[in-house]
C-alpha positions as CSV (number, residue, x, y, z in Angstrom):
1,X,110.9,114.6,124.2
2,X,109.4,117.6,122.4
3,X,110.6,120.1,120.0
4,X,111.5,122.5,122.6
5,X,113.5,119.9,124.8
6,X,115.4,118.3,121.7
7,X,116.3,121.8,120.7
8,X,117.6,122.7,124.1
9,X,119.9,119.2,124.3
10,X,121.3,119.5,120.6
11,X,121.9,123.2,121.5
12,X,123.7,122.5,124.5
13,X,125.6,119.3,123.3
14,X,126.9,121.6,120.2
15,X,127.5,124.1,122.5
16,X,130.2,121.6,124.6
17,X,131.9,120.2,121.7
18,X,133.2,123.7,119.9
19,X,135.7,125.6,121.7
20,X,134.5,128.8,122.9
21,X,131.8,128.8,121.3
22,X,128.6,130.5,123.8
23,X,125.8,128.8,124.2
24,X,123.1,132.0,123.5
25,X,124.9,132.3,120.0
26,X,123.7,128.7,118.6
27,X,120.6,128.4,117.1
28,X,118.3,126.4,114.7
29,X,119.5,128.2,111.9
30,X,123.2,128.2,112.6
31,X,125.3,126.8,109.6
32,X,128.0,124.5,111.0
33,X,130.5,126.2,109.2
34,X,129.4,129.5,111.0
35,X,130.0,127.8,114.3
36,X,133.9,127.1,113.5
37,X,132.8,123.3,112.0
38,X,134.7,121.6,108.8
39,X,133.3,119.1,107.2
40,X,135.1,116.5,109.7
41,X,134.2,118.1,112.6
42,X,130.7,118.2,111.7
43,X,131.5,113.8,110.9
44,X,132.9,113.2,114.8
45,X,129.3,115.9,115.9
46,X,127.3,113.5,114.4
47,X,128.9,110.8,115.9
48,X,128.9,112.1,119.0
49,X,125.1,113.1,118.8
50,X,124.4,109.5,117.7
51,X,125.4,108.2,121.0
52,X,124.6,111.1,122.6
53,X,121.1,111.0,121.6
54,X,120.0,107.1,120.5
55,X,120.2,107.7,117.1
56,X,121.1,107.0,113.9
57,X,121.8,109.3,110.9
58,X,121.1,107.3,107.7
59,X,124.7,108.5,106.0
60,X,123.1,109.6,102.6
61,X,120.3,112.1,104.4
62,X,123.0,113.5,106.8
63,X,125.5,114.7,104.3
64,X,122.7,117.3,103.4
65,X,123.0,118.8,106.8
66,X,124.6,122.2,107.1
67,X,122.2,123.7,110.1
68,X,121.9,123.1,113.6
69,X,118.2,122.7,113.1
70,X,118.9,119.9,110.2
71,X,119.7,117.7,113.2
72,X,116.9,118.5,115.6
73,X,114.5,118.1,112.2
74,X,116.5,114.5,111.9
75,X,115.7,113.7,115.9
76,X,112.7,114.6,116.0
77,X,111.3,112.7,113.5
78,X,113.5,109.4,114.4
79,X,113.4,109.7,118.3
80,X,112.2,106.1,119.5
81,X,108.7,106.5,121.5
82,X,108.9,106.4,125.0
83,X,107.5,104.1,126.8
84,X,104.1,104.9,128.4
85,X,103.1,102.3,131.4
86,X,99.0,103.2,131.0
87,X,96.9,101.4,133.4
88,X,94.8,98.8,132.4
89,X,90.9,98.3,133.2
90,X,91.7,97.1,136.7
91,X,93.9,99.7,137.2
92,X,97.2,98.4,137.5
93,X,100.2,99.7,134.7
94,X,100.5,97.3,132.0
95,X,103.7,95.6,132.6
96,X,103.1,95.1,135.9
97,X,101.3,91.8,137.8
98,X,98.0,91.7,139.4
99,X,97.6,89.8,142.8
């Protein structure tokens, strides 16, 4: 994923776990606390986003957050690769059997 489509998902996952809370208001440099988040609420978000998203948070770095864009920052950098299938000199993707 890039920046723009981890953004987008963190955005829109925030966006479904605080009541009435729009969409088009959240950005990278909303405060939780601005969004209607305590301090436990912000806990069971990053749970959430840790299932959500295949991640993470190392528990020391993540009580630093206080920004939306604190945990896109924290994705993107941890975000597992994903897998590329190249082909190889015959031509065939790697995981895959000649015959």
């Amino acid at each position: 994923m890039d920046t723009a489509d981890i953004e987008a998902k963190v955005i829109q996952f925030i966006a479904t776990k605080v009541e009435n809370l729009d969409v088009s208001t959240i950005s990278r440099a909303s405060k939780f606390d601005e969004l209607g988040l305590d301090s436990m609420d912000t806990i069971q978000l990053l749970f959430d986003a840790e299932d959500n998203f295949g991640i993470n948070f190392e528990s020391e770095e993540a009580k630093s957050f206080t920004t939306v864009g604190d945990i896109i920052g924290y994705i993107e950098k941890h975000q597992s690769p994903e897998p590329h299938n190249e082909p190889d000199a015959s031509g065939m993707a790697s995981d895959q059997e000649g015959t």
